[in-house]
N, CA, C and O atoms as a printed pandas DataFrame, in Angstrom:
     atom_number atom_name residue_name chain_id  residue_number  x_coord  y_coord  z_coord
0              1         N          UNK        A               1    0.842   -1.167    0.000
1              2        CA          UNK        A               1    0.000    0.000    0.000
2              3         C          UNK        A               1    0.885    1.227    0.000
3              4         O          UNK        A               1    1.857    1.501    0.704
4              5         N          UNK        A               2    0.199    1.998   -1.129
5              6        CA          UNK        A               2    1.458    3.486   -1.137
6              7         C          UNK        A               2    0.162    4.482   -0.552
7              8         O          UNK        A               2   -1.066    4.396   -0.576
8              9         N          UNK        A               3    0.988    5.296   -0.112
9             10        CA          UNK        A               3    0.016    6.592    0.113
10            11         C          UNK        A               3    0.870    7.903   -0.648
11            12         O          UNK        A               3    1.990    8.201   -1.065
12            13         N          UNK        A               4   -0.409    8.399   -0.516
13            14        CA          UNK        A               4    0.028    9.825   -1.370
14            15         C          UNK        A               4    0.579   10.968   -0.462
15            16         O          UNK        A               4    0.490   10.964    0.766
16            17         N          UNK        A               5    1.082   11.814   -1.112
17            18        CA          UNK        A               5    2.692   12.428   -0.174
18            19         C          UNK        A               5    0.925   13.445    0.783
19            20         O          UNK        A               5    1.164   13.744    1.953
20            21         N          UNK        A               6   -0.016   13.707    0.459
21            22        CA          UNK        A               6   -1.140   14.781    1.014
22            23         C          UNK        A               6   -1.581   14.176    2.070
23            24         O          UNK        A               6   -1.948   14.787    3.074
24            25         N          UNK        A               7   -1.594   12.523    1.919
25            26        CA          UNK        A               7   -2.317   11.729    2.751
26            27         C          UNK        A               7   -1.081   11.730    4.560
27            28         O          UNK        A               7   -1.309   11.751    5.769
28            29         N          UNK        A               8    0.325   11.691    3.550
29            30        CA          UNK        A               8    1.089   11.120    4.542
30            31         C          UNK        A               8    1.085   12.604    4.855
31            32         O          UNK        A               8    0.614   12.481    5.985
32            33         N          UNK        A               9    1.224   13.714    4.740
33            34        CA          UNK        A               9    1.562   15.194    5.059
34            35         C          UNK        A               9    0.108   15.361    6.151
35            36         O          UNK        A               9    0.136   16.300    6.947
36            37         N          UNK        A              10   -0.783   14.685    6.145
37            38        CA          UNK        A              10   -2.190   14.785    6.864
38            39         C          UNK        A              10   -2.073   14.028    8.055
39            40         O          UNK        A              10   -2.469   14.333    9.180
40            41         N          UNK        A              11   -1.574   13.163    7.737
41            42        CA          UNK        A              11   -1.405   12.381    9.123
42            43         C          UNK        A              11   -0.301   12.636   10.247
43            44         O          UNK        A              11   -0.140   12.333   11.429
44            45         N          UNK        A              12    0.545   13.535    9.009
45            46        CA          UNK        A              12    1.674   14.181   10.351
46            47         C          UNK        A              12    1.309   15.516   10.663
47            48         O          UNK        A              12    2.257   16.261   10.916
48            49         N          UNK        A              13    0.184   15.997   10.707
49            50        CA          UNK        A              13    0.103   17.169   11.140
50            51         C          UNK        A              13   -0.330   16.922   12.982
51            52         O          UNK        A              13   -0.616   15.944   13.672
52            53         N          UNK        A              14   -0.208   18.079   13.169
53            54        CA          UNK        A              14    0.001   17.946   14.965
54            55         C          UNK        A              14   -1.237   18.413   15.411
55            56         O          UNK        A              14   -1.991   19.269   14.947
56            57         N          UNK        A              15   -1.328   17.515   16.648
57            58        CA          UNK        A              15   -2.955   18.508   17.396
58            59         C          UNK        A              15   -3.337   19.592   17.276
59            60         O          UNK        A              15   -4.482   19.814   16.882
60            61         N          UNK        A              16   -2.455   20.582   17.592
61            62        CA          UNK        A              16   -2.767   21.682   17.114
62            63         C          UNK        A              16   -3.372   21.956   15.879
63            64         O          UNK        A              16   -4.513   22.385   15.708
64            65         N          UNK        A              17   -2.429   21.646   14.923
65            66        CA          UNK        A              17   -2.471   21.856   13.705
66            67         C          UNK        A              17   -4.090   21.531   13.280
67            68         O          UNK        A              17   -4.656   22.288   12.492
68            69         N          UNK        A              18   -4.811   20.321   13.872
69            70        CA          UNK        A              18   -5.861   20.109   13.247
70            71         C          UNK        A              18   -6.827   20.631   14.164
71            72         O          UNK        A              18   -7.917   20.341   13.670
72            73         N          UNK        A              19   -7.031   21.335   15.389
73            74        CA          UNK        A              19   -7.489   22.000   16.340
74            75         C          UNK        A              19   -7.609   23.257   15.732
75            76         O          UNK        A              19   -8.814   23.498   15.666
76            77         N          UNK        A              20   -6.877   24.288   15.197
77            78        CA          UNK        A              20   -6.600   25.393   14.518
78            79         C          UNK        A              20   -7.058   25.001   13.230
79            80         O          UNK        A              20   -7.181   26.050   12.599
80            81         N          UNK        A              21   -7.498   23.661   12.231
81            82        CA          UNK        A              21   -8.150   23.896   11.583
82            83         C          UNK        A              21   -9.230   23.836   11.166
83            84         O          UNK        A              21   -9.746   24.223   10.117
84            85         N          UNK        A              22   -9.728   23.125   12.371
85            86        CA          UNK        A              22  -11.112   22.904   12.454
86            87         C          UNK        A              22  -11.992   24.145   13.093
87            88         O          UNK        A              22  -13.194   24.225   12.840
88            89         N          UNK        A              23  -11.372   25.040   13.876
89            90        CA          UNK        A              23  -11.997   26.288   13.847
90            91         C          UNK        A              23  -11.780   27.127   12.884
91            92         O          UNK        A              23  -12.427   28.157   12.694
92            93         N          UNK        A              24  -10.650   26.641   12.081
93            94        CA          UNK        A              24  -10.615   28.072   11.044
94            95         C          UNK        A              24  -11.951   27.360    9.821
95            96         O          UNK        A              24  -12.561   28.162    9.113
96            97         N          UNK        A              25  -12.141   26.415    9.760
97            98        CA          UNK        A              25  -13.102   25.861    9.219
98            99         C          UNK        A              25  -14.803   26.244    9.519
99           100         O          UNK        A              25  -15.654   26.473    8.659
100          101         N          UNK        A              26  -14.977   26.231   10.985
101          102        CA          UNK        A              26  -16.019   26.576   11.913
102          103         C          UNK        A              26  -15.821   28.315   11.518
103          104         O          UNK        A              26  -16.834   28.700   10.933
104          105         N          UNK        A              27  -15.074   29.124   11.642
105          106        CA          UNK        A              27  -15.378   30.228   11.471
106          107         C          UNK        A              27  -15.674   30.459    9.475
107          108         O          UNK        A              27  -16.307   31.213    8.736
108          109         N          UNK        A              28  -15.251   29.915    9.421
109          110        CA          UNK        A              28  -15.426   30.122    7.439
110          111         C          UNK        A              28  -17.149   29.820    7.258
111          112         O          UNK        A              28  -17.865   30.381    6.429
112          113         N          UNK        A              29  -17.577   28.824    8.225
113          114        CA          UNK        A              29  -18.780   28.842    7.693
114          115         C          UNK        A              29  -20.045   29.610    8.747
115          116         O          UNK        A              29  -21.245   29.803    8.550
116          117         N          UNK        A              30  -19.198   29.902    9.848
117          118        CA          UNK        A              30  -20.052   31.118   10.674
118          119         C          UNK        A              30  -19.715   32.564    9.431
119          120         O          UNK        A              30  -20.552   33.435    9.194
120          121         N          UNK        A              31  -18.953   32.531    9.081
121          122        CA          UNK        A              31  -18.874   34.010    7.922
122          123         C          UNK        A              31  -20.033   33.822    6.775
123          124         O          UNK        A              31  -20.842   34.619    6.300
124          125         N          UNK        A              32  -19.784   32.491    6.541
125          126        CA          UNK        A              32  -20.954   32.510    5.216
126          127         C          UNK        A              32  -22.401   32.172    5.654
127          128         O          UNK        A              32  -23.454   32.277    5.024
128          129         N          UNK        A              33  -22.193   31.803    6.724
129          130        CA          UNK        A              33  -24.020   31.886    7.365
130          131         C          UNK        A              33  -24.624   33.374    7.527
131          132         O          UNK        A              33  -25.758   33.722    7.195
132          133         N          UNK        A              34  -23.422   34.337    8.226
133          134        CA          UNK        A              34  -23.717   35.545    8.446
134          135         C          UNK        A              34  -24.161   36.271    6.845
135          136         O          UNK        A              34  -25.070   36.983    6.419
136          137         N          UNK        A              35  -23.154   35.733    6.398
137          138        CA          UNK        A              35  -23.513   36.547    4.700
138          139         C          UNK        A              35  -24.318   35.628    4.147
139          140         O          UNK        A              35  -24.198   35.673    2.923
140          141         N          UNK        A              36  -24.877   35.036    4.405
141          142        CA          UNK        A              36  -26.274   34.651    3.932
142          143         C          UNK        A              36  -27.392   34.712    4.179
143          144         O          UNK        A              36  -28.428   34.546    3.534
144          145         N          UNK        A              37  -26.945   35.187    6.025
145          146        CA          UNK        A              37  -28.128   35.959    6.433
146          147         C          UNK        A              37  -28.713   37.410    6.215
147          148         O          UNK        A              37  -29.822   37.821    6.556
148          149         N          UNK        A              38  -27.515   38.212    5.445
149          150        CA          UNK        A              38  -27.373   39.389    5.505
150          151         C          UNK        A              38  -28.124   39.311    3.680
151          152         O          UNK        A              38  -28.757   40.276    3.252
152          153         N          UNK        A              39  -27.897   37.999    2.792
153          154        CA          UNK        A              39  -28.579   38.706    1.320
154          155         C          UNK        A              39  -30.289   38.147    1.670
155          156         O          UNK        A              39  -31.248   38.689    1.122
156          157         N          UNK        A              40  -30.445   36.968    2.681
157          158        CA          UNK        A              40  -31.811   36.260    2.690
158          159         C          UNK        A              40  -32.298   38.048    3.311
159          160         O          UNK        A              40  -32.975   38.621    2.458
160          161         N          UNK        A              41  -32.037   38.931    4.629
161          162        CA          UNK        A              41  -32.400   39.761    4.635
162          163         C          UNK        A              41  -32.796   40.768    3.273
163          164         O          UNK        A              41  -33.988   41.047    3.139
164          165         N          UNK        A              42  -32.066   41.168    2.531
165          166        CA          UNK        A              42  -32.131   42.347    1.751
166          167         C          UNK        A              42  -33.235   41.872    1.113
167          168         O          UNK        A              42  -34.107   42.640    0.706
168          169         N          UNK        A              43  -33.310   40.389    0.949
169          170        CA          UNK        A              43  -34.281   39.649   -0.498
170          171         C          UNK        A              43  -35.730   40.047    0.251
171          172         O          UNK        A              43  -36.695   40.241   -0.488
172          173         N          UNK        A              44  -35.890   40.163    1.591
173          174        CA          UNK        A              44  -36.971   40.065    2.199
174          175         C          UNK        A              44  -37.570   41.166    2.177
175          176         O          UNK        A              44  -38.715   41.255    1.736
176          177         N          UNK        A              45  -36.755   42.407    2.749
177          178        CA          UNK        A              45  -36.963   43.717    2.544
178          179         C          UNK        A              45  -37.509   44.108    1.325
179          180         O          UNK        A              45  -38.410   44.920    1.113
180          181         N          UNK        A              46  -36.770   43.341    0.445
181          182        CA          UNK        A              46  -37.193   43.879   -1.233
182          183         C          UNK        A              46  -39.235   43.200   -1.282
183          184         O          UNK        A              46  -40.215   43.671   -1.859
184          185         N          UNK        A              47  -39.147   42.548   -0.807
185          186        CA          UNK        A              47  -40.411   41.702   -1.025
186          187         C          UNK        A              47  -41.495   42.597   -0.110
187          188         O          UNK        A              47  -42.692   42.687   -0.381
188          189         N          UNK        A              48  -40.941   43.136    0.844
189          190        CA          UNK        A              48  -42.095   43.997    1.551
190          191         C          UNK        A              48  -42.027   45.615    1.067
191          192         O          UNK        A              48  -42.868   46.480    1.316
192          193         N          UNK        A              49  -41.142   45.719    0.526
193          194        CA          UNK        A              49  -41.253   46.741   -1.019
194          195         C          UNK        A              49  -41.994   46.545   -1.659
195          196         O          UNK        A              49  -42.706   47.391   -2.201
196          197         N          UNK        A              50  -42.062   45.143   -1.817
197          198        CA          UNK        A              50  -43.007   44.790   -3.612
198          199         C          UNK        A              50  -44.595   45.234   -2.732
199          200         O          UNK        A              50  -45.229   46.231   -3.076
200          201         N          UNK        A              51  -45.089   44.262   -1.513
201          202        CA          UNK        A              51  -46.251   44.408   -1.175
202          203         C          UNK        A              51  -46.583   45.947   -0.635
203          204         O          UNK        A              51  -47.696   46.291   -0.237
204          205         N          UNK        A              52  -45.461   46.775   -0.693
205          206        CA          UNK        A              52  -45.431   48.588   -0.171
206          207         C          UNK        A              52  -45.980   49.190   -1.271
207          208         O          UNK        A              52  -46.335   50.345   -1.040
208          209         N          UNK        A              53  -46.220   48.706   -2.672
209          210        CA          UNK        A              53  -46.029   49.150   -3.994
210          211         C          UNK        A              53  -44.967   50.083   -4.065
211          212         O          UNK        A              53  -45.154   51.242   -4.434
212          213         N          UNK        A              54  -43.927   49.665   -3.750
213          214        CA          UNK        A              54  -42.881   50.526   -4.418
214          215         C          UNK        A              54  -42.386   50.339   -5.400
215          216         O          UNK        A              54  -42.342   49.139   -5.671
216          217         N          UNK        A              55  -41.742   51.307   -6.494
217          218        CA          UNK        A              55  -41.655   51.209   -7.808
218          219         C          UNK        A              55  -40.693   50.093   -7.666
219          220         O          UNK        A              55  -39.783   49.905   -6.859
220          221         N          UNK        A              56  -41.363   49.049   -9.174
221          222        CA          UNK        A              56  -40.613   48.227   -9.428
222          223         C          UNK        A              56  -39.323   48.073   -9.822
223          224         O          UNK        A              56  -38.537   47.163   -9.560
224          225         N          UNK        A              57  -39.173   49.113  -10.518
225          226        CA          UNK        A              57  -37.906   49.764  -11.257
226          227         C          UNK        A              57  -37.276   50.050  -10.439
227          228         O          UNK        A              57  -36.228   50.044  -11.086
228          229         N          UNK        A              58  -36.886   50.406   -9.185
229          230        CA          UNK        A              58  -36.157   50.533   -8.131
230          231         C          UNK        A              58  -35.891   48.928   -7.670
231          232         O          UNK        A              58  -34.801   48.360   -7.737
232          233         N          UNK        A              59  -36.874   48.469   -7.294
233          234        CA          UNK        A              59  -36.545   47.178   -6.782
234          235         C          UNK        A              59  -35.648   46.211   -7.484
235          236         O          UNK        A              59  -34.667   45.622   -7.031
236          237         N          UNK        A              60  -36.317   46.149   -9.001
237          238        CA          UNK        A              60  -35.548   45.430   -9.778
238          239         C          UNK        A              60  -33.817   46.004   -9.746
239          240         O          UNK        A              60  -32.868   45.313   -9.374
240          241         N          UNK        A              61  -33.761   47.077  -10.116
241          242        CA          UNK        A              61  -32.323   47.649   -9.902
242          243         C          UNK        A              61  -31.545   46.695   -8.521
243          244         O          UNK        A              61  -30.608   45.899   -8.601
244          245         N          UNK        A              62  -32.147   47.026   -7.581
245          246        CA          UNK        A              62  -31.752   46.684   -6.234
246          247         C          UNK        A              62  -31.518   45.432   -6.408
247          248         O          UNK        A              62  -30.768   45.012   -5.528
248          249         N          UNK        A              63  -31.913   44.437   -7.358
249          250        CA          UNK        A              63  -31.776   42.910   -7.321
250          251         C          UNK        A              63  -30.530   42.657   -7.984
251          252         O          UNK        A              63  -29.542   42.041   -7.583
252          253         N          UNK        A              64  -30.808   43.386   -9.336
253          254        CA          UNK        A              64  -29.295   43.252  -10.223
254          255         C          UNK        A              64  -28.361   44.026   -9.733
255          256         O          UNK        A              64  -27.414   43.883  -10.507
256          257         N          UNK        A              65  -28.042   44.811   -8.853
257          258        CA          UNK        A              65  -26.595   45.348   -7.927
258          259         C          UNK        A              65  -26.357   43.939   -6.911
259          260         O          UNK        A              65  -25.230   43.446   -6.872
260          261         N          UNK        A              66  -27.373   43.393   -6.181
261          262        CA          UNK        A              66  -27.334   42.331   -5.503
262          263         C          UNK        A              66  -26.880   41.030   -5.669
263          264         O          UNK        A              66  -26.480   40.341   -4.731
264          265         N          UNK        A              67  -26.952   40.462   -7.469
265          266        CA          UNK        A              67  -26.670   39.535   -8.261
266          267         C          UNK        A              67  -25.025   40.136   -8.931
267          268         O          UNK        A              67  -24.154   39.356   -9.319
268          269         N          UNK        A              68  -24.913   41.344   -8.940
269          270        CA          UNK        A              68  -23.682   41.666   -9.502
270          271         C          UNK        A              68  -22.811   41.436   -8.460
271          272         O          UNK        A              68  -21.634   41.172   -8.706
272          273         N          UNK        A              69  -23.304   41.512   -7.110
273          274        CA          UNK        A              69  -21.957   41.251   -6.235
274          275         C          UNK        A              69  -21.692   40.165   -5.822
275          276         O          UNK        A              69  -20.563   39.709   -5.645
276          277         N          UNK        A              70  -23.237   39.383   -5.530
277          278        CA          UNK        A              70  -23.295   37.920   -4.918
278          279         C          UNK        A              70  -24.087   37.002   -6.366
279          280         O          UNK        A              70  -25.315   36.908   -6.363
280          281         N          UNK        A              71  -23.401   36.475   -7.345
281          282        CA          UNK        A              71  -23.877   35.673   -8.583
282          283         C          UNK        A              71  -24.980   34.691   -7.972
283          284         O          UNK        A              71  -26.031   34.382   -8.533
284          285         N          UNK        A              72  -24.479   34.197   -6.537
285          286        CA          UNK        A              72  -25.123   32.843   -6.399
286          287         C          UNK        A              72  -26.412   33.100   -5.835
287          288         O          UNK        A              72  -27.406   32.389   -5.982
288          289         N          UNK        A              73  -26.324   34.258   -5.121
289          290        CA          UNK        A              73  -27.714   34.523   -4.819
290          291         C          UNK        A              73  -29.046   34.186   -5.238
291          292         O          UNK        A              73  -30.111   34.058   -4.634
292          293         N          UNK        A              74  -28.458   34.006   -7.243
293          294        CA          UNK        A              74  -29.714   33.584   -7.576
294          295         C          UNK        A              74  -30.427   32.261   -7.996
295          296         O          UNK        A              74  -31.269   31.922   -8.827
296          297         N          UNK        A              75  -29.207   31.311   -6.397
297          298        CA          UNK        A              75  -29.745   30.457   -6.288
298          299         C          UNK        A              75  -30.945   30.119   -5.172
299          300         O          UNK        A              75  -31.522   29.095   -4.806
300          301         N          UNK        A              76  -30.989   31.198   -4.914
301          302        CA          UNK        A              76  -31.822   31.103   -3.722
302          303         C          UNK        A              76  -33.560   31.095   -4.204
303          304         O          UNK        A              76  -33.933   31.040   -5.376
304          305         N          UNK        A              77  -34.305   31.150   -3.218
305          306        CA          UNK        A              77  -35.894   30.801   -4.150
306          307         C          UNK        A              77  -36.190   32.011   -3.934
307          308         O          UNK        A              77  -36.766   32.561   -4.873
308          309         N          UNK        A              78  -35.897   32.961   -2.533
309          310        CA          UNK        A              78  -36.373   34.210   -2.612
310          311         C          UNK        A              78  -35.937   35.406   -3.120
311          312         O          UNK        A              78  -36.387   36.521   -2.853
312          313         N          UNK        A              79  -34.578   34.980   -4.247
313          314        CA          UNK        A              79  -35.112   35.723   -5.047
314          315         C          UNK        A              79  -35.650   36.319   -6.347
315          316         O          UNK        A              79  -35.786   37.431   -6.857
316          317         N          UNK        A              80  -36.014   34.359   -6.785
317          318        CA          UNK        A              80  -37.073   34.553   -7.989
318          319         C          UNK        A              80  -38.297   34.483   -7.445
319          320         O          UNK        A              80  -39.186   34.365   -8.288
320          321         N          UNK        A              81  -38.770   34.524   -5.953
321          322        CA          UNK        A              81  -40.005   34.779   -5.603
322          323         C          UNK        A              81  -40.069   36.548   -5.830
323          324         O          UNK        A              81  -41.177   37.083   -5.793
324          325         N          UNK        A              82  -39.178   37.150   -5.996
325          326        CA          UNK        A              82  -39.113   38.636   -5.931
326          327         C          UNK        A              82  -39.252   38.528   -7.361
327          328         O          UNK        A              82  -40.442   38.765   -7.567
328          329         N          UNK        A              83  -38.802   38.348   -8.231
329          330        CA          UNK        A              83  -38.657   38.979   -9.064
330          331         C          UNK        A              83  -39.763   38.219  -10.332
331          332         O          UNK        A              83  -39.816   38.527  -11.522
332          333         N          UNK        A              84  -40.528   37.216   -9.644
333          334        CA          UNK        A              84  -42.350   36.599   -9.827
334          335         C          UNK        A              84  -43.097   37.836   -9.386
335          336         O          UNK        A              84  -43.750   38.543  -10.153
336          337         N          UNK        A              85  -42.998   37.976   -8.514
337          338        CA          UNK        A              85  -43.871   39.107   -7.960
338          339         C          UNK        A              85  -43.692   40.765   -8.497
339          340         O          UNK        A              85  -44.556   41.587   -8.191
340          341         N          UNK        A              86  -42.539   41.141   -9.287
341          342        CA          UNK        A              86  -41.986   42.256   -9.970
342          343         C          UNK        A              86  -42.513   42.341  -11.612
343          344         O          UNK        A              86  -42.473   43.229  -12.464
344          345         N          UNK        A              87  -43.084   40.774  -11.579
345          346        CA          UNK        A              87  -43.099   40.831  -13.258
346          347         C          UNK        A              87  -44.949   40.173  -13.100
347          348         O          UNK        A              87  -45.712   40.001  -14.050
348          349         N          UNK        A              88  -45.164   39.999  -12.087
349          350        CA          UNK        A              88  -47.148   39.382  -11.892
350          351         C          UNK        A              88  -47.757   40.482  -12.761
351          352         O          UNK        A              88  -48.661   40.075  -13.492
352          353         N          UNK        A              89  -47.520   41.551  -12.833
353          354        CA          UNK        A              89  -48.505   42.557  -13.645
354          355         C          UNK        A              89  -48.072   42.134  -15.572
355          356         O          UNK        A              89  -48.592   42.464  -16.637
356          357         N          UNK        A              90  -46.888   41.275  -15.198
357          358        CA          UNK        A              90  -46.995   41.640  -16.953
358          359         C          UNK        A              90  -47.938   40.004  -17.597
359          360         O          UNK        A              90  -48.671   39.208  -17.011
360          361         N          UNK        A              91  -47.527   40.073  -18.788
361          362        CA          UNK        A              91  -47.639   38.765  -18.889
362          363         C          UNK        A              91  -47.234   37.706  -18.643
363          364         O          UNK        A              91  -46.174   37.673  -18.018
364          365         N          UNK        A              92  -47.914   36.350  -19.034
365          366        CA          UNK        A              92  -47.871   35.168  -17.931
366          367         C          UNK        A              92  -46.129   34.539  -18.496
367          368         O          UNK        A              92  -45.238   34.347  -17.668
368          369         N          UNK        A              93  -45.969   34.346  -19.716
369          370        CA          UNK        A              93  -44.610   34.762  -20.655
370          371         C          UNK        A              93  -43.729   34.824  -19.813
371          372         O          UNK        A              93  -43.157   33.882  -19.262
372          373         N          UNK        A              94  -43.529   36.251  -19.628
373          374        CA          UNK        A              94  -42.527   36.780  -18.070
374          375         C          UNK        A              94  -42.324   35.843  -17.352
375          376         O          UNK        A              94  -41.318   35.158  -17.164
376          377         N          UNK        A              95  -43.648   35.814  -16.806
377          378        CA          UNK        A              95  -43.549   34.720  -15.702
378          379         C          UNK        A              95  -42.796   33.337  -16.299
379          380         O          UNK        A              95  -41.677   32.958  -15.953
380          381         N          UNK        A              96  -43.255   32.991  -16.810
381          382        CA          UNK        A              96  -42.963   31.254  -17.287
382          383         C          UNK        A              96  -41.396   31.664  -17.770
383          384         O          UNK        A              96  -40.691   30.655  -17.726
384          385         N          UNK        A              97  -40.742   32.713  -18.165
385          386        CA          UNK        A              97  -39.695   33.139  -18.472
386          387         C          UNK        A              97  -38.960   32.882  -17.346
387          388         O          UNK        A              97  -38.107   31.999  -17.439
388          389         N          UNK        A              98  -39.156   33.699  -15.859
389          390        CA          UNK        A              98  -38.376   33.787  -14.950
390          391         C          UNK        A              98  -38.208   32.379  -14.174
391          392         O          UNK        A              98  -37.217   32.093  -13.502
392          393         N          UNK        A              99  -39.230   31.617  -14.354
393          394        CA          UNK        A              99  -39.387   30.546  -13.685
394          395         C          UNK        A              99  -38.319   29.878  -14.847
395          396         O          UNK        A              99  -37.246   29.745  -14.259
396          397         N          UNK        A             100  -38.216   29.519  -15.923
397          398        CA          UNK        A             100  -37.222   28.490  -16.551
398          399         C          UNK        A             100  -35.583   29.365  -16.081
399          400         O          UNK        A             100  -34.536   28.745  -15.895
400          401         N          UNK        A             101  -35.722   30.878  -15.966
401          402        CA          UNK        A             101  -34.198   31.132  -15.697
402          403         C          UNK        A             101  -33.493   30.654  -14.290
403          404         O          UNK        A             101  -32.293   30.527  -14.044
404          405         N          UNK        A             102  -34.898   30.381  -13.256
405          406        CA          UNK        A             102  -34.477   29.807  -12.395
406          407         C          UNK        A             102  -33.969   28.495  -11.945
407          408         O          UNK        A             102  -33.131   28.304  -11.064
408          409         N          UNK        A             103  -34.739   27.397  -12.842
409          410        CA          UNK        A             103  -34.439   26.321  -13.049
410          411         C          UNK        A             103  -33.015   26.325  -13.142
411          412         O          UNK        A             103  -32.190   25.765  -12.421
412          413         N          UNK        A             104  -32.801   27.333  -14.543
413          414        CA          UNK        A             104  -31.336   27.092  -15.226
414          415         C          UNK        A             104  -29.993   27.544  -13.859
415          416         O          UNK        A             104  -29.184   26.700  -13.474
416          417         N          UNK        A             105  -30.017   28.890  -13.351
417          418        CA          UNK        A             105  -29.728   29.006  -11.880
418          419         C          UNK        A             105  -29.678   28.018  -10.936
419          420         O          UNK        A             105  -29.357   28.395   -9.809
420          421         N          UNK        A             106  -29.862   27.093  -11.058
421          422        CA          UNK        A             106  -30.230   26.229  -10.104
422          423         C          UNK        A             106  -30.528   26.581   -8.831
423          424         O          UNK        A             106  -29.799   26.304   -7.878
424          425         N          UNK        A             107  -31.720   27.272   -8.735
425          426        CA          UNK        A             107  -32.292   27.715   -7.420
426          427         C          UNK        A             107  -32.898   26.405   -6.432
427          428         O          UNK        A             107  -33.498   25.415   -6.849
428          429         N          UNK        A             108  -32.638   26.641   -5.382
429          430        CA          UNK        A             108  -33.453   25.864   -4.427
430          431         C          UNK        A             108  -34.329   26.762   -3.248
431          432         O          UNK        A             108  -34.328   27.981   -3.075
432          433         N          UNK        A             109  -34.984   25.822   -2.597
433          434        CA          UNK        A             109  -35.514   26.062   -1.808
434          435         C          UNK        A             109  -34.536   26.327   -0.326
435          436         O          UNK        A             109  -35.087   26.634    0.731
């Protein structure tokens, strides 16, 4: 049995070493919970915009600055539930439009 030089470099690392990386691990994903709590916020806000009637054209803006910084965002469901609810006045088209771009996004729930 050979091992690979990553495997054997893994097994000599020291308590520490894997103590220090299992919190630097634990904090990487306390950062991305926080920043995911911080776009699920904005998406929400935007949505009690939509039911405020505030102009859409603002909102929509507010989505694509939001997608320009965070791409993945628009994997999330809320925020092609926003942007269903930005396009309900037009035709159904739109709609059935935004819903296949989401698919393609691979949005989840």
């Amino acid at each position: 049995w050979k091992s690979s030089k990553s495997e054997r470099e893994a097994l000599q690392e020291t308590p520490e070493e894997l103590v220090d990386s299992f919190w630097a691990t634990i904090a990487e994903e306390d950062e991305q919970g926080l920043y995911s709590g911080t776009i699920n916020k904005a998406l929400a806000e935007c949505l009690q915009l939509i039911e405020k009637d505030y102009p859409g054209d603002e909102i929509h803006s507010t989505l694509e600055q939001l997608i320009q910084k965070v791409p993945d965002a628009k994997k999330l469901a809320k925020y092609w539930v926003c942007r269903v609810r930005l396009g309900q006045l037009g035709p159904i088209e739109k709609i059935i439009a935004i819903y296949e771009e989401a698919i393609l996004a691979g949005a989840q729930v």
